[in-house]
C-alpha positions as CSV (number, residue, x, y, z in Angstrom):
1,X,70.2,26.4,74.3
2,X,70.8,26.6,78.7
3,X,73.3,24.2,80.1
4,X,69.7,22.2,82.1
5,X,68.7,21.6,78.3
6,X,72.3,20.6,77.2
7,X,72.5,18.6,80.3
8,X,68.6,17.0,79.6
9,X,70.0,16.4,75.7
10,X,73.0,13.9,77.0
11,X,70.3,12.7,79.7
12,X,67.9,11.3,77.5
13,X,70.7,10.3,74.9
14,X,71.8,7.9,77.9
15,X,68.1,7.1,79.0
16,X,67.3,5.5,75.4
17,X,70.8,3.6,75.1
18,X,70.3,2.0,78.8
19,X,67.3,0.6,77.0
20,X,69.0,-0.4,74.1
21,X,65.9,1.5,71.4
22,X,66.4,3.3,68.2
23,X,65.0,6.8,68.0
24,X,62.0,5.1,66.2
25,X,61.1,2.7,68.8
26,X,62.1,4.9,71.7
27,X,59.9,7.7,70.1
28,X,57.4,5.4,69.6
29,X,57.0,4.3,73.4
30,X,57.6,7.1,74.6
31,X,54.5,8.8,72.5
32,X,56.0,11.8,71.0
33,X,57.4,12.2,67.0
34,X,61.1,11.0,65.7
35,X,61.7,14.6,64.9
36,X,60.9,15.6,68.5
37,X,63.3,13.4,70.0
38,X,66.3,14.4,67.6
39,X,65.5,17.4,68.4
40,X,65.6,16.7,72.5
41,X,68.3,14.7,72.1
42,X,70.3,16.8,69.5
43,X,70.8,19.6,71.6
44,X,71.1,22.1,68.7
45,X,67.2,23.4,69.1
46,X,65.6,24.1,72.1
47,X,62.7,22.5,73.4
48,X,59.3,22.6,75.7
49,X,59.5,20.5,78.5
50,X,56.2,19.3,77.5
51,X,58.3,17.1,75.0
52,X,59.5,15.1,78.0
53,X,56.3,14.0,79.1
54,X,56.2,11.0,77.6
55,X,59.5,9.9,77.9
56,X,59.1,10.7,82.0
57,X,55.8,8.4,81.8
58,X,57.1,5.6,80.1
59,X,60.4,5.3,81.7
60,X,59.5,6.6,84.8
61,X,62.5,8.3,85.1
62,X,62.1,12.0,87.2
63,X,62.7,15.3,85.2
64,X,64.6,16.0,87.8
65,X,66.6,13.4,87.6
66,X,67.1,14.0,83.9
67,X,68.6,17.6,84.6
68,X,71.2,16.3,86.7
69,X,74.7,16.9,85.5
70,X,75.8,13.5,87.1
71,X,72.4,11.3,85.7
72,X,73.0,7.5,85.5
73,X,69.8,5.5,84.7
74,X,69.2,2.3,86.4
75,X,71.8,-0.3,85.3
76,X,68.9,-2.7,84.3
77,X,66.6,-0.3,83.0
78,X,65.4,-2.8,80.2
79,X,64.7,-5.3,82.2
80,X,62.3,-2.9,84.8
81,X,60.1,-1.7,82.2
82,X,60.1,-5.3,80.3
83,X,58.9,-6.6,83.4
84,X,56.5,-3.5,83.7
85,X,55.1,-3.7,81.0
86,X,54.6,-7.3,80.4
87,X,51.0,-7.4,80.2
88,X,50.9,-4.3,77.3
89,X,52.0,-6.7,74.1
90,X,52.8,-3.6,72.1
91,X,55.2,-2.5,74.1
92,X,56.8,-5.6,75.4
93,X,57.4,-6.8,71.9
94,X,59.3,-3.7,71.2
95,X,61.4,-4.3,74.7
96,X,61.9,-8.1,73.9
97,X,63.5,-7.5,70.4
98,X,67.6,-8.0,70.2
99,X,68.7,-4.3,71.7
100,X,71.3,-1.9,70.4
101,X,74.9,-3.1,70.3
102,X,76.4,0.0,72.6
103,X,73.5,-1.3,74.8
104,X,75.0,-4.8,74.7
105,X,78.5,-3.5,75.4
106,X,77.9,-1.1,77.7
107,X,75.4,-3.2,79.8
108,X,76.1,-6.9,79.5
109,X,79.7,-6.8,78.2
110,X,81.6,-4.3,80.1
111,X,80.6,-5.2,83.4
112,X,81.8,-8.6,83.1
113,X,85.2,-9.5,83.3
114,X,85.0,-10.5,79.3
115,X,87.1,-7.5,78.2
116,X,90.0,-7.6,80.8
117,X,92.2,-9.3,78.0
118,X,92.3,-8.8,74.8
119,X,90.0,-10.4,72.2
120,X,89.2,-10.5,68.4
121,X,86.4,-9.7,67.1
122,X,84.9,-13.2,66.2
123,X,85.5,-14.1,70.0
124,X,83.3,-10.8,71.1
125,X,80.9,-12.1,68.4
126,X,80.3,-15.5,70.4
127,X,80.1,-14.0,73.9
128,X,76.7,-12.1,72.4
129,X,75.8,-15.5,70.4
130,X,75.6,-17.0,73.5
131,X,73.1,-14.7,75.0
132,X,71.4,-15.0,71.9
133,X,72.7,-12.0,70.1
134,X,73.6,-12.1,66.4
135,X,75.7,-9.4,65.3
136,X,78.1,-8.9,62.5
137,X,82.2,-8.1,62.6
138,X,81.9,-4.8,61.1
139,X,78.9,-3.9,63.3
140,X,80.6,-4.6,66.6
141,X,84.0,-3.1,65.4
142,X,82.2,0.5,64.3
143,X,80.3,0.1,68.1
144,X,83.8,-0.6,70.1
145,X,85.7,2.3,67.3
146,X,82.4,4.8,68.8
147,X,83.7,3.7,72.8
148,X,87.2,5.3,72.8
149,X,86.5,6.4,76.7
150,X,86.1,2.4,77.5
151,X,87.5,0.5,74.7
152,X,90.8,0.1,73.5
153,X,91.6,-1.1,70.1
154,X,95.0,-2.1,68.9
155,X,96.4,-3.9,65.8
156,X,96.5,-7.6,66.2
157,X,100.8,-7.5,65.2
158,X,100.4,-11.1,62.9
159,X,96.8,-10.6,61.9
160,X,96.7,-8.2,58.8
161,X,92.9,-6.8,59.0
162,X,92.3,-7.8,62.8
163,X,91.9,-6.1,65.6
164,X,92.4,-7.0,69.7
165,X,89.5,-4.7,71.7
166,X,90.3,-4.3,75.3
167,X,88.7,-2.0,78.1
168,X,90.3,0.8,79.2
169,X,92.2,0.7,82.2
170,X,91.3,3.4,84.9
């Protein structure tokens, strides 16, 4: 596989967590088969950019802008196309579900201040309760474990089984 298909690969991996989808749903909206978008995203096969189609149309999201090497979507990507697509119930039911924990972490929790000290998991648990977010313990902690770039996790020294998650300084 090229480096622009590499590069699209971790592009569109980004594109579907900054809306917080599963494959399943992402495929779904974006009109083209699971199996074509592990294969885009994957990076193992190579692809047409045909496949891309409908992924540009429903995120309206450039392919040029997915083949850059330095792609960021839109911070509030969610909310755009929830507010898009308002009016087209099976798609705004889909983008009005509870998203994807790394989409919660990366794009409501991290950019808050939340993370500056250390916290237990229970305490992580309530700041997404009180957006209205119900996850469990072990479901957060394998989310922050898969964040080691952002995240740091230490040993809680007089808790046994607990864990203090932190973001990364720098």
């Amino acid at each position: 596989m090229d480096n622009t298909s590499l590069i699209i690969s971790t592009n569109v991996i980004e594109l579907r967590d900054a809306l917080g989808l599963s494959q399943k749903d992402f495929a779904l909206l974006a009109h083209i088969s699971p199996s074509t978008l592990v294969n885009i995203e994957s990076g193992r096969k190579s692809f047409r950019i045909k496949s891309l189609d409908g992924i540009i149309n429903f995120t309206t999201i450039k392919l040029e802008d997915l083949s850059k090497r330095n792609f960021a979507p839109p911070k509030n990507l969610r909310e755009i196309l929830t507010q898009k697509y308002k009016a087209v119930p099976a798609i705004h039911v889909i983008l009005s579900r509870e998203p994807s924990i790394p989409y919660c972490i990366k794009y409501k929790m991290l950019p808050t201040n939340f993370l500056n000290t250390p916290r237990e998991t229970n305490e992580i648990k309530r700041f997404f309760s009180d957006i209205g977010w119900n996850f469990k313990s072990n479901s957060l902690h394998t989310a922050l474990k898969r964040m080691p770039k952002v995240i740091e996790i230490k040993r809680h020294e007089t808790k046994g089984n607990t864990n203090f998650y932190q973001k990364r300084k720098g």
